[in-house]
N, CA, C and O atoms as a GROMACS GRO file, in nm:
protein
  568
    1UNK      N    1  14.483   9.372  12.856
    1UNK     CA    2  14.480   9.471  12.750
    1UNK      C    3  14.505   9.402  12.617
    1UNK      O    4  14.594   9.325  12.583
    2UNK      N    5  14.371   9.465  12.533
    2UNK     CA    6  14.463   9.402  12.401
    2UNK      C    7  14.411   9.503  12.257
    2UNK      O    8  14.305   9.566  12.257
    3UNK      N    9  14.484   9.503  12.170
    3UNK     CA   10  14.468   9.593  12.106
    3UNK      C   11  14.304   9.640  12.039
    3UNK      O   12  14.250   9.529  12.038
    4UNK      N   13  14.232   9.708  12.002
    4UNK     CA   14  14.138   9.740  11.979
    4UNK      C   15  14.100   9.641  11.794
    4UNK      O   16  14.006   9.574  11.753
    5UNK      N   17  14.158   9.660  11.767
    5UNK     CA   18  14.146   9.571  11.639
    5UNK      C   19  14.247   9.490  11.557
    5UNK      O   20  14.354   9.534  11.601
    6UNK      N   21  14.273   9.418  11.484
    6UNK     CA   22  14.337   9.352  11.406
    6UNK      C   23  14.438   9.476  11.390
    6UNK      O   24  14.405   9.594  11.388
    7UNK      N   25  14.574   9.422  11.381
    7UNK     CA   26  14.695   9.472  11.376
    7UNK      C   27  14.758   9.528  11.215
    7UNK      O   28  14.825   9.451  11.147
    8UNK      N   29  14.729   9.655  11.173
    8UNK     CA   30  14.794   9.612  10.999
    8UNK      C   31  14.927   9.680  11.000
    8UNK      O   32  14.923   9.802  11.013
    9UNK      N   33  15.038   9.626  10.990
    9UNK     CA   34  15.182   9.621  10.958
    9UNK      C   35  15.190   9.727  10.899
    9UNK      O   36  15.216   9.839  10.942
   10UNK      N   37  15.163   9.683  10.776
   10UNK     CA   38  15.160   9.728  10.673
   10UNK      C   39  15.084   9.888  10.651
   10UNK      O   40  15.162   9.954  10.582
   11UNK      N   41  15.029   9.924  10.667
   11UNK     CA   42  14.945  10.022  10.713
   11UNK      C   43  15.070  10.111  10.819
   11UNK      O   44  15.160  10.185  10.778
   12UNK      N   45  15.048  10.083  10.927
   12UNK     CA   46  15.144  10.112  11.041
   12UNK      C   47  15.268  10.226  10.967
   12UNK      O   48  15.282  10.348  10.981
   13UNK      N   49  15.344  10.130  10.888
   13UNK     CA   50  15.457  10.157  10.814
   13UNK      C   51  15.462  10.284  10.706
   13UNK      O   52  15.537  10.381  10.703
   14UNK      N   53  15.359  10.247  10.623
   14UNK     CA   54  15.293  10.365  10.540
   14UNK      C   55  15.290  10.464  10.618
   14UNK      O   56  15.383  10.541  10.643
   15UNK      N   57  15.177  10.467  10.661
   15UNK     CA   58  15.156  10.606  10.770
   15UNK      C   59  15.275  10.618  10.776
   15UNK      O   60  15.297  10.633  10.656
   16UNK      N   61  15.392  10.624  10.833
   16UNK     CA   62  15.533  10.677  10.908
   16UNK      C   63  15.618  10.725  10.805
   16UNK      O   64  15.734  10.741  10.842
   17UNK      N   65  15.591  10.756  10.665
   17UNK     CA   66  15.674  10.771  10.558
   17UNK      C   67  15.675  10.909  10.582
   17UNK      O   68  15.583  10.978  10.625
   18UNK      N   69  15.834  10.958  10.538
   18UNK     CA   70  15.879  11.073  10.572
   18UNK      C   71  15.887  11.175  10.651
   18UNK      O   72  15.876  11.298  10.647
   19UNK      N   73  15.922  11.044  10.766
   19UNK     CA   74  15.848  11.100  10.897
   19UNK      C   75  16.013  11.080  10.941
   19UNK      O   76  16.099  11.041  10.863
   20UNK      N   77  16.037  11.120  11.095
   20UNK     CA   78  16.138  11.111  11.147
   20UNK      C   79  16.193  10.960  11.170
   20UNK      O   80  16.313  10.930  11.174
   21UNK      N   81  16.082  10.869  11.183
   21UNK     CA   82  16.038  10.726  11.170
   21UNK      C   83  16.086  10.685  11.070
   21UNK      O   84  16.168  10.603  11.114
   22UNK      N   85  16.093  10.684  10.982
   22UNK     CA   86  16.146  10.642  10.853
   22UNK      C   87  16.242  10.682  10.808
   22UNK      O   88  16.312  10.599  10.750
   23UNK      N   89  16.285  10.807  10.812
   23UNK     CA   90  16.432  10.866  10.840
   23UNK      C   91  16.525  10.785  10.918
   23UNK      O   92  16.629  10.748  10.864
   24UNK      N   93  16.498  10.751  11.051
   24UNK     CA   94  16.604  10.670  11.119
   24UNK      C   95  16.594  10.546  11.064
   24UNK      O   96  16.684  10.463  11.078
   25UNK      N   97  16.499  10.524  11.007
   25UNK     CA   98  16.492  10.351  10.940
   25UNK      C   99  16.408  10.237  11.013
   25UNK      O  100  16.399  10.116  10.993
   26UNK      N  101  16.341  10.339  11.121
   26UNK     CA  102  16.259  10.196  11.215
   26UNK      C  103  16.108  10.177  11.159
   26UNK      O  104  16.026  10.261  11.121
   27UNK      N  105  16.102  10.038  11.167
   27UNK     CA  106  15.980   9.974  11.120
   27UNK      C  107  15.931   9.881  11.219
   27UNK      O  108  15.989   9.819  11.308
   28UNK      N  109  15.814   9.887  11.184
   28UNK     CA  110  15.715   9.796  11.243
   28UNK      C  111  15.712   9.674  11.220
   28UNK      O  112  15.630   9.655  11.130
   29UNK      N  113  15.766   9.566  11.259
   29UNK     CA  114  15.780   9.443  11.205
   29UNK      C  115  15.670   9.358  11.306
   29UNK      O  116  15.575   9.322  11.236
   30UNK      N  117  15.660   9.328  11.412
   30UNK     CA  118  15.557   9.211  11.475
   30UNK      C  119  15.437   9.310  11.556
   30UNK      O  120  15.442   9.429  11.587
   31UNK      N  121  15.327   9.208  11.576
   31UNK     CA  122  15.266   9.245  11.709
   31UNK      C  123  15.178   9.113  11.736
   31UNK      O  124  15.150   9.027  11.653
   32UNK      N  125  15.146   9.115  11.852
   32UNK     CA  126  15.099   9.031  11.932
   32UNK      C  127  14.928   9.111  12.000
   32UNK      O  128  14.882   9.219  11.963
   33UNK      N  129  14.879   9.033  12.083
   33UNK     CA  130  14.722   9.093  12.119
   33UNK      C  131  14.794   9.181  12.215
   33UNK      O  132  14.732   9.287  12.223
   34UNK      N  133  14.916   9.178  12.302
   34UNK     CA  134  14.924   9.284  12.376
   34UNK      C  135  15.035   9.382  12.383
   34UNK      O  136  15.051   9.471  12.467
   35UNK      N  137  15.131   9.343  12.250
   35UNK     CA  138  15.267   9.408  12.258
   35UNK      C  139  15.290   9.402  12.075
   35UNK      O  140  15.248   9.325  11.989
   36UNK      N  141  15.384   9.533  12.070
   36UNK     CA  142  15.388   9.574  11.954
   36UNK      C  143  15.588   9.550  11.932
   36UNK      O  144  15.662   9.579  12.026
   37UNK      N  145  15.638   9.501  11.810
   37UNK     CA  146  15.769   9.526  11.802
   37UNK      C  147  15.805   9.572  11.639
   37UNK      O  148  15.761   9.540  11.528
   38UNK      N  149  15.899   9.654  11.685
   38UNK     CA  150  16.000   9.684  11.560
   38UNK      C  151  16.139   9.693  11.574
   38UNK      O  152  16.195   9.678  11.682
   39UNK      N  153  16.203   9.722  11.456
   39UNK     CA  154  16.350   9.721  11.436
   39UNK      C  155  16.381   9.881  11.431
   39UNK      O  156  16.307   9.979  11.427
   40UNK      N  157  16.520   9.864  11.434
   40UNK     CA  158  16.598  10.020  11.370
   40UNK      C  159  16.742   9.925  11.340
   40UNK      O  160  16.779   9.816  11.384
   41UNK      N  161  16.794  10.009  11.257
   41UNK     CA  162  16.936   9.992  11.218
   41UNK      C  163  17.012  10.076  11.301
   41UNK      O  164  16.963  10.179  11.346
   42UNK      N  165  17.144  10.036  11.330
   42UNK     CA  166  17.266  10.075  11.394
   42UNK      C  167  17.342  10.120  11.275
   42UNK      O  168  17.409  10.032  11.222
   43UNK      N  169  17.347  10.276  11.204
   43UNK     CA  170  17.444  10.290  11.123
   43UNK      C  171  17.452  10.426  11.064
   43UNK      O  172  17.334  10.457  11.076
   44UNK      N  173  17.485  10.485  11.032
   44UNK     CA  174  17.525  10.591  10.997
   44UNK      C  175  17.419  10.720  11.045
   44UNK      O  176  17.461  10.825  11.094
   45UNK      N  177  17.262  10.688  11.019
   45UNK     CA  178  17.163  10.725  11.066
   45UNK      C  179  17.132  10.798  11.211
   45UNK      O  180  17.082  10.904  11.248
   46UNK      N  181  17.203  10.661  11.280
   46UNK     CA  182  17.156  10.644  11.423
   46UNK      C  183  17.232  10.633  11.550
   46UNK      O  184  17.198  10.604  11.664
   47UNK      N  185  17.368  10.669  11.485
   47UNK     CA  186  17.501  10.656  11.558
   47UNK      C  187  17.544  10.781  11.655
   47UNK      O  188  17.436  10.832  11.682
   48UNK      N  189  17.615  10.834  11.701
   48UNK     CA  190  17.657  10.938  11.767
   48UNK      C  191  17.834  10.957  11.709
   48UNK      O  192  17.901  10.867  11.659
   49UNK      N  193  17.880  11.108  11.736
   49UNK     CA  194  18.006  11.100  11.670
   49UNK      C  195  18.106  10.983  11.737
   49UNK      O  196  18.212  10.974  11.675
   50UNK      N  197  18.096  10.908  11.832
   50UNK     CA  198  18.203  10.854  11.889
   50UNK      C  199  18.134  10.696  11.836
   50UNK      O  200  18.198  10.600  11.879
   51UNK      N  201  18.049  10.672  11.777
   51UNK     CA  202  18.030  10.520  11.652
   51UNK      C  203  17.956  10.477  11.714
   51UNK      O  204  17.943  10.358  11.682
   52UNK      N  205  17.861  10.519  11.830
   52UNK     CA  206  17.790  10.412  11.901
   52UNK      C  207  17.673  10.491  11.886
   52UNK      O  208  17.669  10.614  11.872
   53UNK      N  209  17.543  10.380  11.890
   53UNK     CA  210  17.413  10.359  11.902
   53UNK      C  211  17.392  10.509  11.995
   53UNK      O  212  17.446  10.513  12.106
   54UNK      N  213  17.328  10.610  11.954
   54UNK     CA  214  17.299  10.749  12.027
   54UNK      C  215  17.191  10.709  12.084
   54UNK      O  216  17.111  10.635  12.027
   55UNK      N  217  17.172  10.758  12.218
   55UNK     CA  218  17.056  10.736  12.329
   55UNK      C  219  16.901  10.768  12.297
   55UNK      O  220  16.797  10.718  12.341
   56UNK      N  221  16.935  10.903  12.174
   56UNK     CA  222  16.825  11.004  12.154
   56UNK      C  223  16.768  10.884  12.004
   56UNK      O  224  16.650  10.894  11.971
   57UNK      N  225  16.834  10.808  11.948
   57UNK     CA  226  16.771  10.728  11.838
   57UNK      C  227  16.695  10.602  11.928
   57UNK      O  228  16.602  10.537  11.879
   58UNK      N  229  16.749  10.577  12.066
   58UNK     CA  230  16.688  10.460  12.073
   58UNK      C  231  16.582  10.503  12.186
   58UNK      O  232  16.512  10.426  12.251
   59UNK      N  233  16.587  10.645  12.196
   59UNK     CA  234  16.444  10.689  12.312
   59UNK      C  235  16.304  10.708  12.160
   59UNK      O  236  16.182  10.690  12.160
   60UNK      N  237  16.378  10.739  12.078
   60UNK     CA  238  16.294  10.770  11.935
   60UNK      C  239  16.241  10.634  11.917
   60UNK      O  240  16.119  10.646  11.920
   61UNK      N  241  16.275  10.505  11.900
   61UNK     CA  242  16.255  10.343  11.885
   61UNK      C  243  16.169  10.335  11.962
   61UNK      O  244  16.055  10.307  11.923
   62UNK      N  245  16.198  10.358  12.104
   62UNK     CA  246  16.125  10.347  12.214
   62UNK      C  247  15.954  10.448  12.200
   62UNK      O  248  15.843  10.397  12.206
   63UNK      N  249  15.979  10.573  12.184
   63UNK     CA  250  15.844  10.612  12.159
   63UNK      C  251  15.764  10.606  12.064
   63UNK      O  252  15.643  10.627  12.072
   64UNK      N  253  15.832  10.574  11.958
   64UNK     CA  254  15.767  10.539  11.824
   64UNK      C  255  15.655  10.391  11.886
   64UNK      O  256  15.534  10.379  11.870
   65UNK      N  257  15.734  10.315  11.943
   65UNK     CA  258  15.652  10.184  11.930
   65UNK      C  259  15.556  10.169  12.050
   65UNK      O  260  15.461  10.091  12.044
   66UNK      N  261  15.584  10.250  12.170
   66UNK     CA  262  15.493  10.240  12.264
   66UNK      C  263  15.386  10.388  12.216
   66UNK      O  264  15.281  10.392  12.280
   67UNK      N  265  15.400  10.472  12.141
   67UNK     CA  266  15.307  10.546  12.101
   67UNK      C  267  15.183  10.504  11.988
   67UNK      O  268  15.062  10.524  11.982
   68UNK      N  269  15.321  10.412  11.872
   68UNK     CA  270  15.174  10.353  11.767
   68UNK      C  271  15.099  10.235  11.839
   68UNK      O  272  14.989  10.208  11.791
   69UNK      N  273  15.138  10.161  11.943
   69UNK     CA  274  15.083  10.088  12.063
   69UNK      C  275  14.960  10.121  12.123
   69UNK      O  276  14.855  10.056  12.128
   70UNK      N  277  14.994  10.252  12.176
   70UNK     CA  278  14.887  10.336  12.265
   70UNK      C  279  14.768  10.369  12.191
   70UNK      O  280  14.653  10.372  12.235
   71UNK      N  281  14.820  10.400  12.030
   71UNK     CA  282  14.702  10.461  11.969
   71UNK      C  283  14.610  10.317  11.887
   71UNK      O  284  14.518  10.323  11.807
   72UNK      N  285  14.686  10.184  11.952
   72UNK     CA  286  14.586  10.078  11.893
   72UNK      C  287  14.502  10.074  12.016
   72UNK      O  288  14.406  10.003  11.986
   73UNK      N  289  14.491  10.113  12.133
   73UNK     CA  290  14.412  10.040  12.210
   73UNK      C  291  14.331  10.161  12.255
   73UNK      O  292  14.302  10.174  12.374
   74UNK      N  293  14.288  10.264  12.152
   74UNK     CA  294  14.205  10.409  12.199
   74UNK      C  295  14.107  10.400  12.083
   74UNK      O  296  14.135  10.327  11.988
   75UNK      N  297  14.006  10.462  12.083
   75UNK     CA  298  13.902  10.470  11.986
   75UNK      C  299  13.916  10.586  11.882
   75UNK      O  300  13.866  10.698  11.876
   76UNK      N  301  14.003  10.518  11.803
   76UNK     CA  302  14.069  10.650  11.726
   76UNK      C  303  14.000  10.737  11.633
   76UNK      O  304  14.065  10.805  11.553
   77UNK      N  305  13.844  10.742  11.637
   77UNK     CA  306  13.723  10.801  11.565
   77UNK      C  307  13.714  10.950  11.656
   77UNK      O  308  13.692  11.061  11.607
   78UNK      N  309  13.736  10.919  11.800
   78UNK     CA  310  13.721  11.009  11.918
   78UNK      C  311  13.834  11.033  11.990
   78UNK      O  312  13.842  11.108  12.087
   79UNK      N  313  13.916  10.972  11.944
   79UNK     CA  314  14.074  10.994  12.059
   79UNK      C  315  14.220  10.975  12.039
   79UNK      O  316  14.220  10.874  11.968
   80UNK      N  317  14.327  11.003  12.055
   80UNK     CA  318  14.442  10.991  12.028
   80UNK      C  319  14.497  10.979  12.169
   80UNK      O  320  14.449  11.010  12.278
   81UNK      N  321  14.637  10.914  12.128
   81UNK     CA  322  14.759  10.940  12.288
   81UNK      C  323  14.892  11.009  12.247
   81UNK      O  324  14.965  10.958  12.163
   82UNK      N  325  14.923  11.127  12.310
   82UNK     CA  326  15.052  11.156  12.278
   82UNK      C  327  15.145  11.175  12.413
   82UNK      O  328  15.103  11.217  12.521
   83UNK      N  329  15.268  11.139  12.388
   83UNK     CA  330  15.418  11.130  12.449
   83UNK      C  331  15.375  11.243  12.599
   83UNK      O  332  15.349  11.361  12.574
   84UNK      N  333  15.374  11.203  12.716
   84UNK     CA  334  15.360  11.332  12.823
   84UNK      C  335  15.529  11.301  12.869
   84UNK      O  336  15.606  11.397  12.867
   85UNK      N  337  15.582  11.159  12.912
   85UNK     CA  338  15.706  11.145  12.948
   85UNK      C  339  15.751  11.037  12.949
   85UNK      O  340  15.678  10.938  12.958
   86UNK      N  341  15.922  11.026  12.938
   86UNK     CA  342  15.987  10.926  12.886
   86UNK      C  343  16.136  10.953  12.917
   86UNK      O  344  16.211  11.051  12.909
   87UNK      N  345  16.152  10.768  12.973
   87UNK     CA  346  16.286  10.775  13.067
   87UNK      C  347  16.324  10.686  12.929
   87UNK      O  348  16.257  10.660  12.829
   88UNK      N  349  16.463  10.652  12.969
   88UNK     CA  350  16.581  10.542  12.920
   88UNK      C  351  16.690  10.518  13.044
   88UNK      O  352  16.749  10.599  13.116
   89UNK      N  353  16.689  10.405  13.040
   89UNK     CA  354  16.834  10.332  13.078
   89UNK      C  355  16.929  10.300  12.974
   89UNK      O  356  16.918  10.182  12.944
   90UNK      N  357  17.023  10.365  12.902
   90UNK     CA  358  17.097  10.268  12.856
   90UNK      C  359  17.185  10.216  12.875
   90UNK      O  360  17.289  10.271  12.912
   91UNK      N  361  17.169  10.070  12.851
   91UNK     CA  362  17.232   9.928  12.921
   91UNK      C  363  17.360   9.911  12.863
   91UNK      O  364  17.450   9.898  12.945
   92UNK      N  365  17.397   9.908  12.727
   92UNK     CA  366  17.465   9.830  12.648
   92UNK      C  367  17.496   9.923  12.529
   92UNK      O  368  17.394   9.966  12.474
   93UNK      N  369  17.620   9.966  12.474
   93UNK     CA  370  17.645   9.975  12.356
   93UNK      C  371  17.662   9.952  12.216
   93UNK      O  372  17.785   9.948  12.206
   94UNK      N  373  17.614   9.933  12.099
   94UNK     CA  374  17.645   9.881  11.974
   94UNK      C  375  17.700   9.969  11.882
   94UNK      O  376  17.677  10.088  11.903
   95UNK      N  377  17.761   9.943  11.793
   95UNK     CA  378  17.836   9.983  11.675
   95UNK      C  379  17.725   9.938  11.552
   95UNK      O  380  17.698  10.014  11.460
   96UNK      N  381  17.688   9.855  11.561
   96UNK     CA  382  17.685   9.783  11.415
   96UNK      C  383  17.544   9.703  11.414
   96UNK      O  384  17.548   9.631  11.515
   97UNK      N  385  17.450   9.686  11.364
   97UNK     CA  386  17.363   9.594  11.344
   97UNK      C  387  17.202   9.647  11.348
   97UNK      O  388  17.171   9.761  11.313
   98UNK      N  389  17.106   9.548  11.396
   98UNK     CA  390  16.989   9.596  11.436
   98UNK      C  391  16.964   9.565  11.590
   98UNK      O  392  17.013   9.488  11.673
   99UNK      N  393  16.834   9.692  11.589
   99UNK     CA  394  16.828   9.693  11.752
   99UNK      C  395  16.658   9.662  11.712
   99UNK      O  396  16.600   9.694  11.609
  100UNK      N  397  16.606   9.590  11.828
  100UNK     CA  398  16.442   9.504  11.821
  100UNK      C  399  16.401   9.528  11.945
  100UNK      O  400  16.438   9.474  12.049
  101UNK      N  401  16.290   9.644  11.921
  101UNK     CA  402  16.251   9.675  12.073
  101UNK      C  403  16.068   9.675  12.059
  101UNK      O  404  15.982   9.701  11.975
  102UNK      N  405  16.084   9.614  12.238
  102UNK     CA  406  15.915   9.519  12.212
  102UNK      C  407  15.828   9.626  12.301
  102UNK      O  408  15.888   9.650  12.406
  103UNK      N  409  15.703   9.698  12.290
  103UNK     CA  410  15.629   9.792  12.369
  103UNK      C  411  15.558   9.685  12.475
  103UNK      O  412  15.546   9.568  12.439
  104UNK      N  413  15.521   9.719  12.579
  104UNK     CA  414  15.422   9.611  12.632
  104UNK      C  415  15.341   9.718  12.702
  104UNK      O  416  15.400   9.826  12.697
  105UNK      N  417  15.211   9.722  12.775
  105UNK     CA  418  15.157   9.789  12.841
  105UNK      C  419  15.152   9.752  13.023
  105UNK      O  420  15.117   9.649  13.080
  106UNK      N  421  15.201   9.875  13.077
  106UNK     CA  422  15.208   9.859  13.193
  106UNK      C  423  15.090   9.918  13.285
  106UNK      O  424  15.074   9.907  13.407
  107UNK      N  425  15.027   9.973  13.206
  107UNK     CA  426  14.901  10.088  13.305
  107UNK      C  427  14.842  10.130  13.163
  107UNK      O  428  14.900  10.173  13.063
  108UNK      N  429  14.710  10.104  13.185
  108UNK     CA  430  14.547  10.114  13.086
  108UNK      C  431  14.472  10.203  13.116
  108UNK      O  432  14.357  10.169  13.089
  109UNK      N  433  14.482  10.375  13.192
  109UNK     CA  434  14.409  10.424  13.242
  109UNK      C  435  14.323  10.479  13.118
  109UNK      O  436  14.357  10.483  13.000
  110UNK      N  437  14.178  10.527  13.188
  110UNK     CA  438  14.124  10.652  13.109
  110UNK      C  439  14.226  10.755  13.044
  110UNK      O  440  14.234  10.764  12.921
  111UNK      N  441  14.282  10.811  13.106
  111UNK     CA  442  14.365  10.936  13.081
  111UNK      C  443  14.496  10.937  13.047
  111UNK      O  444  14.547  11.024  12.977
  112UNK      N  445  14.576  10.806  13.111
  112UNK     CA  446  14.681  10.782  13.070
  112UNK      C  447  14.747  10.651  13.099
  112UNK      O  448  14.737  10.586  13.204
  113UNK      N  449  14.828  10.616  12.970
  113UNK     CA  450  14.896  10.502  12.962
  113UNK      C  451  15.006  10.502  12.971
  113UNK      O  452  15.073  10.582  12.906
  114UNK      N  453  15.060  10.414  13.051
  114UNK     CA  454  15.182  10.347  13.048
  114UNK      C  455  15.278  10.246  12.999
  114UNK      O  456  15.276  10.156  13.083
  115UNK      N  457  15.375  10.210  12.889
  115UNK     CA  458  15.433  10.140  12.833
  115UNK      C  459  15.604  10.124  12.898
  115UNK      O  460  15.674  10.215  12.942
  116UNK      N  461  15.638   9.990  12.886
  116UNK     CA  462  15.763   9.966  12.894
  116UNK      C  463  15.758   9.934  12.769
  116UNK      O  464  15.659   9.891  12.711
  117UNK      N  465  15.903   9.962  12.705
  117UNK     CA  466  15.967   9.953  12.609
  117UNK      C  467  16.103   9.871  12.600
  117UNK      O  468  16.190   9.940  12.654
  118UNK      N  469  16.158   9.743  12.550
  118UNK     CA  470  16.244   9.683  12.629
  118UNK      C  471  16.346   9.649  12.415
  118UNK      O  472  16.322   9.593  12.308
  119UNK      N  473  16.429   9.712  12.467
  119UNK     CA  474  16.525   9.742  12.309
  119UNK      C  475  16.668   9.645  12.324
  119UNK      O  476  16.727   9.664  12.430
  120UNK      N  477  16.724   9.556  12.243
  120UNK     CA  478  16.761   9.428  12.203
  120UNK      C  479  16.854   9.446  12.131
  120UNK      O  480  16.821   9.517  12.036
  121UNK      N  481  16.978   9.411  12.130
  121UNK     CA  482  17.088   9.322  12.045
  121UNK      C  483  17.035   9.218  11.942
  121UNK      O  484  16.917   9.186  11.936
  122UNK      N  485  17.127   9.171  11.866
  122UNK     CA  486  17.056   9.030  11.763
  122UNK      C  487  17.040   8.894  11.873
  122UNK      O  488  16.976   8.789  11.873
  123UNK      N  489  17.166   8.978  11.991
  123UNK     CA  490  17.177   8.786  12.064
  123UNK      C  491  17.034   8.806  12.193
  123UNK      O  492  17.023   8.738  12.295
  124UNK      N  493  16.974   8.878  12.163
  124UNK     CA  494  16.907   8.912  12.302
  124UNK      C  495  16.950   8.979  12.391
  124UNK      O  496  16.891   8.969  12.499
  125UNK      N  497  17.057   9.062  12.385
  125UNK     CA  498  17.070   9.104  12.570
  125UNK      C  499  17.054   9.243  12.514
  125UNK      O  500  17.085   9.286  12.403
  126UNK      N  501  16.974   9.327  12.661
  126UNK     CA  502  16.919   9.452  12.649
  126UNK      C  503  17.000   9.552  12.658
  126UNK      O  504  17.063   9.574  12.761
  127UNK      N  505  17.008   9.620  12.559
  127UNK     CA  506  17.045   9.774  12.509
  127UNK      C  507  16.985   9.894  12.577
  127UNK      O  508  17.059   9.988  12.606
  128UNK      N  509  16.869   9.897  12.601
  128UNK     CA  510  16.803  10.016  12.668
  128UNK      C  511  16.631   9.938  12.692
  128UNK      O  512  16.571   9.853  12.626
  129UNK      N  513  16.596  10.013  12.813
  129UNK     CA  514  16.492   9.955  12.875
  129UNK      C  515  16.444  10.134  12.876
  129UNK      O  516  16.522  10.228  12.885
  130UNK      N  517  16.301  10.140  12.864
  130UNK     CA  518  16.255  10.257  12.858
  130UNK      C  519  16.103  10.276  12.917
  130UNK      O  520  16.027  10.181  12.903
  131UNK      N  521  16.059  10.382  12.975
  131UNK     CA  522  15.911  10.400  13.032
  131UNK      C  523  15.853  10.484  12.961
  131UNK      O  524  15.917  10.588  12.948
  132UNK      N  525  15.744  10.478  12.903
  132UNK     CA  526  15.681  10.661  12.836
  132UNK      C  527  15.542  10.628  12.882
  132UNK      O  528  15.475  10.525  12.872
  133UNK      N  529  15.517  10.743  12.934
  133UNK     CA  530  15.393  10.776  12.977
  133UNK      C  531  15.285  10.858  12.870
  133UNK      O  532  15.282  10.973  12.827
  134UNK      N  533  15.231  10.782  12.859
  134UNK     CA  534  15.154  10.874  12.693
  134UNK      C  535  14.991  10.930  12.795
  134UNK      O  536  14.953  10.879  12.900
  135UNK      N  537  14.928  11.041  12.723
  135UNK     CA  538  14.817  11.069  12.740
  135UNK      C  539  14.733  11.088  12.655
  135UNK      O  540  14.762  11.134  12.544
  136UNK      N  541  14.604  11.052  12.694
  136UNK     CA  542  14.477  11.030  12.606
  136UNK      C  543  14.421  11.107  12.611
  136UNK      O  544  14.362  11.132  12.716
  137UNK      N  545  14.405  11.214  12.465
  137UNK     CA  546  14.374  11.306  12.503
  137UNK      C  547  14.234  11.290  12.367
  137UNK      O  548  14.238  11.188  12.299
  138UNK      N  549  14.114  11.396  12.336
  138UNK     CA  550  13.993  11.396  12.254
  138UNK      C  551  14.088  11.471  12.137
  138UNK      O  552  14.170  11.560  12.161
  139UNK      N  553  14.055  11.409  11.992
  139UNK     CA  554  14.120  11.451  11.908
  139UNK      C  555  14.040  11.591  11.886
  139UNK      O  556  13.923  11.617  11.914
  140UNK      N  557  14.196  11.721  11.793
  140UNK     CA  558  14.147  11.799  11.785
  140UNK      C  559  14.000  11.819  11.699
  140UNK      O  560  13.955  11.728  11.630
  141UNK      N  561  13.929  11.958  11.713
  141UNK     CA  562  13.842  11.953  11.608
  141UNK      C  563  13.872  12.081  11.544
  141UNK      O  564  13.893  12.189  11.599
  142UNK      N  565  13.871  12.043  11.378
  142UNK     CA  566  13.910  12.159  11.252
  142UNK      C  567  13.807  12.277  11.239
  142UNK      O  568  13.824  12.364  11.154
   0.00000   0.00000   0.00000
């Protein structure tokens, strides 16, 4: 699998303005021909009342990046993928910093795709590991 065209960051990012995406603070920082990554901040944003990294910001990390993922490798003139389902493990707690979580594709169907989502500390060790099952569905018509 590899993405349908040249990757624009920059672009990516735009699009997501004043979105829930940009609200929590996560961006699109790398991609590769078969995996997409970005950041989020650990902080006031994205915390839960007891100071730690909330599950529901880093299932949000997680679908954000395996969804703008999904929609690079569909013919987006004729088609879109949206969210059908989505697990989390979370591994590890943080207080403080950034979290870097990488999409990869696990299943390329016609109808539906599959992404692992694998979310990061600064030192490397995993915070939350995640599955979302997206579906490909014919974009609406106006």
């Amino acid at each position: 699998m590899t993405f349908r065209a040249p990757v624009d960051i920059a672009a990516i990012n735009a699009h997501a303005a004043d979105t829930l995406v940009s609200n929590l603070g996560i961006v699109v920082t790398e991609a590769g021909e078969d995996w997409l990554r970005g950041t989020m901040p650990v902080d006031a944003r994205t915390v839960q009342p007891y100071g730690i990294l909330h599950g529901g910001a880093s299932v949000a990390l997680a679908e954000t990046l395996g969804s703008v993922a999904g929609n690079l490798c569909v013919d987006t003139a004729r088609e879109m993928v949206v969210g059908l389902e989505i697990n989390a493990n979370h591994l590890r707690a943080m207080r403080s910093g950034v979290v870097t979580g990488t999409a990869r594709a696990v299943h390329m169907g016609r109808s539906t795709q599959v992404w692992e989502i694998r979310i990061e500390n600064d030192d490397g060790k995993p915070v939350c590991i995640s599955r979302l099952t997206l579906a490909v569905v014919p974009l609406p018509t106006s």
